[in-house]
C-alpha positions in Angstrom: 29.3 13.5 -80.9 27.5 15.0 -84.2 25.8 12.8 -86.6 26.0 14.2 -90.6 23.7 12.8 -93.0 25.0 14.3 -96.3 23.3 13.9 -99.9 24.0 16.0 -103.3 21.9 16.9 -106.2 23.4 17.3 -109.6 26.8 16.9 -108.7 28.0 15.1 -112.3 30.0 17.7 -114.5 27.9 17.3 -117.5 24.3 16.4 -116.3 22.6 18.9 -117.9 22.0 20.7 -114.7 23.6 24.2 -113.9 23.6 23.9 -110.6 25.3 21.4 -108.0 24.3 20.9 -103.9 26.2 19.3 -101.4 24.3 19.4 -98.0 23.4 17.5 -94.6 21.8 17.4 -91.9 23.6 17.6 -88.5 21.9 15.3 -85.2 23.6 14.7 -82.3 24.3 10.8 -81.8 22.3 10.2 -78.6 19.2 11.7 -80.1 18.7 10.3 -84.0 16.5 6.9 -82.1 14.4 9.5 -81.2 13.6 11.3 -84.4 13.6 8.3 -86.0 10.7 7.6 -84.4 9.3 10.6 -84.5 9.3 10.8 -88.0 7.5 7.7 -88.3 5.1 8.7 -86.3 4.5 11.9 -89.0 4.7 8.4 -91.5 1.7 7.0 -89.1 -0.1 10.5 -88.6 -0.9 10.8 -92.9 -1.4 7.1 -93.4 2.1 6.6 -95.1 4.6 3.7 -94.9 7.2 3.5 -92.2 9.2 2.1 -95.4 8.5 4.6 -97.8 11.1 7.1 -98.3 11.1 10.6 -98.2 12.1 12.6 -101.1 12.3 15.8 -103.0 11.0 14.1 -106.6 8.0 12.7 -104.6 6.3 16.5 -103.1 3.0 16.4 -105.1 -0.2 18.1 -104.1 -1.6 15.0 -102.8 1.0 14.7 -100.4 2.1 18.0 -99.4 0.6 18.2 -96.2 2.9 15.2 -95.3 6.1 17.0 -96.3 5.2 20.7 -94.7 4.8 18.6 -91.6 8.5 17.2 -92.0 9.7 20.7 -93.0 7.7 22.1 -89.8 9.4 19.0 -87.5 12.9 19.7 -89.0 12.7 23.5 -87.7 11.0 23.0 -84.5 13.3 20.6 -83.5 16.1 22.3 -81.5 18.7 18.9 -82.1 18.5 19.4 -86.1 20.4 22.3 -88.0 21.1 21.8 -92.0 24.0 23.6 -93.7 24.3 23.3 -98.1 27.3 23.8 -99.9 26.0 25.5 -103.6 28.0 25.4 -106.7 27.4 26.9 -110.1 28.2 24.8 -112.8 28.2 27.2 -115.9 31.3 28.8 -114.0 33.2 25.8 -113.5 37.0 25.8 -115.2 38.9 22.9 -114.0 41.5 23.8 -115.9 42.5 26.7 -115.4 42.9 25.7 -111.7 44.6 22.4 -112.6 42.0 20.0 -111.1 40.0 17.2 -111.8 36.2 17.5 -111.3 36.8 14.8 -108.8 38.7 17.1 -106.5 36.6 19.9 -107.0 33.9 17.5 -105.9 35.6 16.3 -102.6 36.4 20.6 -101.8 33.1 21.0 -102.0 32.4 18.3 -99.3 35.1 19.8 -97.5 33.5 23.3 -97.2 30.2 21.0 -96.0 32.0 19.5 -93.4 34.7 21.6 -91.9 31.9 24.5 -90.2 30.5 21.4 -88.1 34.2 20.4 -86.7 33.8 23.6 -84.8 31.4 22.0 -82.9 32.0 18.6 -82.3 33.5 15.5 -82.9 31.5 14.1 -86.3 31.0 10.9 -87.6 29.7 11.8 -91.7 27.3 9.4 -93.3 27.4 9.5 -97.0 24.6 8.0 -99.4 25.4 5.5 -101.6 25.8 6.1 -105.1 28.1 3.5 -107.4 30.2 1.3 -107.2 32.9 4.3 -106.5 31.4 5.2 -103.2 34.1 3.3 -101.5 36.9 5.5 -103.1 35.1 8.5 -102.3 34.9 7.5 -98.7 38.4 6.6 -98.6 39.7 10.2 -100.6 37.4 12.5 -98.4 38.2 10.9 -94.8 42.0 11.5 -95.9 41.6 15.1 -97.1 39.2 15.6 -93.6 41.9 14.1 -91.3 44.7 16.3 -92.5 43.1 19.6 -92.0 45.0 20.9 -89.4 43.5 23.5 -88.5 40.3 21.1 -87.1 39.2 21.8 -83.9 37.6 18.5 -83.2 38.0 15.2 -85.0 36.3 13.2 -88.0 35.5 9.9 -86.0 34.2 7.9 -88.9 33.1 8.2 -92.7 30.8 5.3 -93.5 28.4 4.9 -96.6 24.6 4.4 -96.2 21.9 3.3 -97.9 19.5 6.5 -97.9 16.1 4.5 -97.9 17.3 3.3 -94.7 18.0 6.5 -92.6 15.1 9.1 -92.6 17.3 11.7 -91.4 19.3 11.6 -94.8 16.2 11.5 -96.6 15.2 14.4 -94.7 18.5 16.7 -96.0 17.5 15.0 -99.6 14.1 17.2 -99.4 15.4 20.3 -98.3 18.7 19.9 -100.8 15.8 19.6 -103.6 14.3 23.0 -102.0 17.3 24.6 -102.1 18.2 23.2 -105.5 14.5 24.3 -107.3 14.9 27.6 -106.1 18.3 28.0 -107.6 17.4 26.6 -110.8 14.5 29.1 -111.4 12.1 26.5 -113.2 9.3 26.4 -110.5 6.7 24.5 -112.7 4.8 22.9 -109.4 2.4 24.0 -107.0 3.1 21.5 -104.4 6.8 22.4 -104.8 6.4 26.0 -104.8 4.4 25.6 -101.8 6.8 23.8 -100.2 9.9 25.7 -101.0 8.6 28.8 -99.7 7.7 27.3 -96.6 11.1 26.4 -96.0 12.4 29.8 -96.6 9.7 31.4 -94.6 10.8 29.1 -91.3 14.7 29.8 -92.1 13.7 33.3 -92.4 15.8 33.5 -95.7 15.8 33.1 -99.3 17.1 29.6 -100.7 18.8 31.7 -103.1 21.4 33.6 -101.7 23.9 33.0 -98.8 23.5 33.1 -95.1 25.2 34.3 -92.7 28.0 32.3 -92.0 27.0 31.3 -88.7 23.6 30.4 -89.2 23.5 27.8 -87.1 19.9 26.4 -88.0 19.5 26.7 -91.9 22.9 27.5 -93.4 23.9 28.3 -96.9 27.2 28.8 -99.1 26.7 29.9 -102.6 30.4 29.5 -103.8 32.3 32.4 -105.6 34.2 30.0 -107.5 36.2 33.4 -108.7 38.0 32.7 -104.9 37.4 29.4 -104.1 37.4 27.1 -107.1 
C-alpha cells in the first residue's frame, strides 16, 4: 500500500502566476512512522521545533542547512520517490476545449496520480485548502475510480491538514523548487542554493521533463497542445 501526500503551487486561474504544480510524495504505508521520526530528528539535529513546519516560503540563508539536510534525507531514502505534474498557465484555453478550469484542475491531478496505480494500491492525501476541499475530494475519487484501465485501486482519498504531516510538507519544498525554477525569477541565495541541489541529486534540470519512468524524481511538463 502506497501513501501520496499531494500539494499544488499556483493552481488558481488568475493568480498572477504563469505557472501551476501539482505534485506528491509517494511512502509506502508501513514505513511513514518511521520518517516521521526521522525527520524530527533532522528538526532536533538544527535546534528547530518538532511543530514547526516545513516549507518552500521559509528557505532562507539562516536556515538552509536545515533544508539541504531534508533535500539530502528525501533522496537517500530508498522508500521516498516524488513525481510533479507542471502546467503553463499563459497557454491555458478552456474554451476552446469546452472545460471548466475546475476540470482542467482535477486532469491534472489525474496525470499525478494515475503513474503511481502502476505500482500499488494508494490511498491519496490531499492538503486542505477551503471550504471546497470536500467537493474536490469527492469529484477526484470519482474520476480516479472509473479509470478503467487502473491496474491497482484508489483505497481512500482523505484531506489533511499539511502542518500535521511532514511528509506533505516535504513535497510542498520540493514543489516550490520545481516551481522557482520554472518561473525564472531566482532573486535568493538560499533558494538558488537549494534548488540546484535538488537538481544535482535528481540528476536533472527542474525545468524540463523526465523520463517517464523516473522512478525517484519525476517530472511532466504538460504540452497542453495534446493534453489540455
Amino acid at each position: 500500500m502506497l501513501n501520496l501526500y499531494c500539494d499544488e503551487s499556483c493552481h488558481l486561474e488568475n493568480d498572477g502566476e504563469s505557472v501551476m504544480l501539482i505534485g506528491g510524495i509517494s511512502c509506502p504505508d508501513y514505513v511513514r512512522n518511521i520518517v516521521y521520526k526521522e525527520i524530527k530528528e533532522i528538526k532536533r539535529k538544527h535546534g528547530i521545533s518538532s511543530r514547526s513546519e516545513i516549507k518552500w516560503r521559509k528557505v532562507s540563508n539562516s536556515k538552509i542547512t536545515f533544508y539541504e539536510d531534508l533535500v539530502n534525507y528525501f533522496f537517500d531514502n530508498e522508500h521516498l520517490n516524488f513525481r510533479v505534474v507542471i502546467i503553463d498557465k499563459n497557454k491555458l484555453n478552456h474554451k476552446k476545449y469546452n472545460q471548466t478550469h475546475d476540470d482542467f484542475y482535477y486532469k491534472q491531478y489525474f496525470y499525478l496520480v494515475r503513474k503511481f496505480l502502476f505500482e500499488d494500491d494508494v490511498n491519496v492525501f490531499i492538503d486542505i485548502k477551503d471550504t471546497n476541499s470536500i467537493l474536490k475530494v469527492n469529484k477526484l475519487k470519482n474520476i480516479l475510480e472509473n479509470w478503467k484501465q487502473s491496474p491497482k485501486h484508489i483505497k481512500n482519498i482523505q484531506q489533511i491538514r499539511s502542518h500535521e504531516n511532514s511528509i506533505m510538507q516535504l513535497a510542498d519544498l520540493l514543489i516550490g523548487a520545481v516551481a522557482y525554477k520554472n518561473r525564472s525569477f531566482e532573486s535568493s541565495l538560499a533558494r538558488i542554493r537549494l534548488s540546484n541541489l535538488i537538481s544535482n541529486r535528481a540528476k536533472h534540470e527542474l525545468t524540463t521533463n523526465t523520463k517517464y519512468n523516473a522512478i525517484k524524481f519525476n517530472i511532466f511538463k504538460m504540452e497542453l497542445s495534446d493534453e489540455q
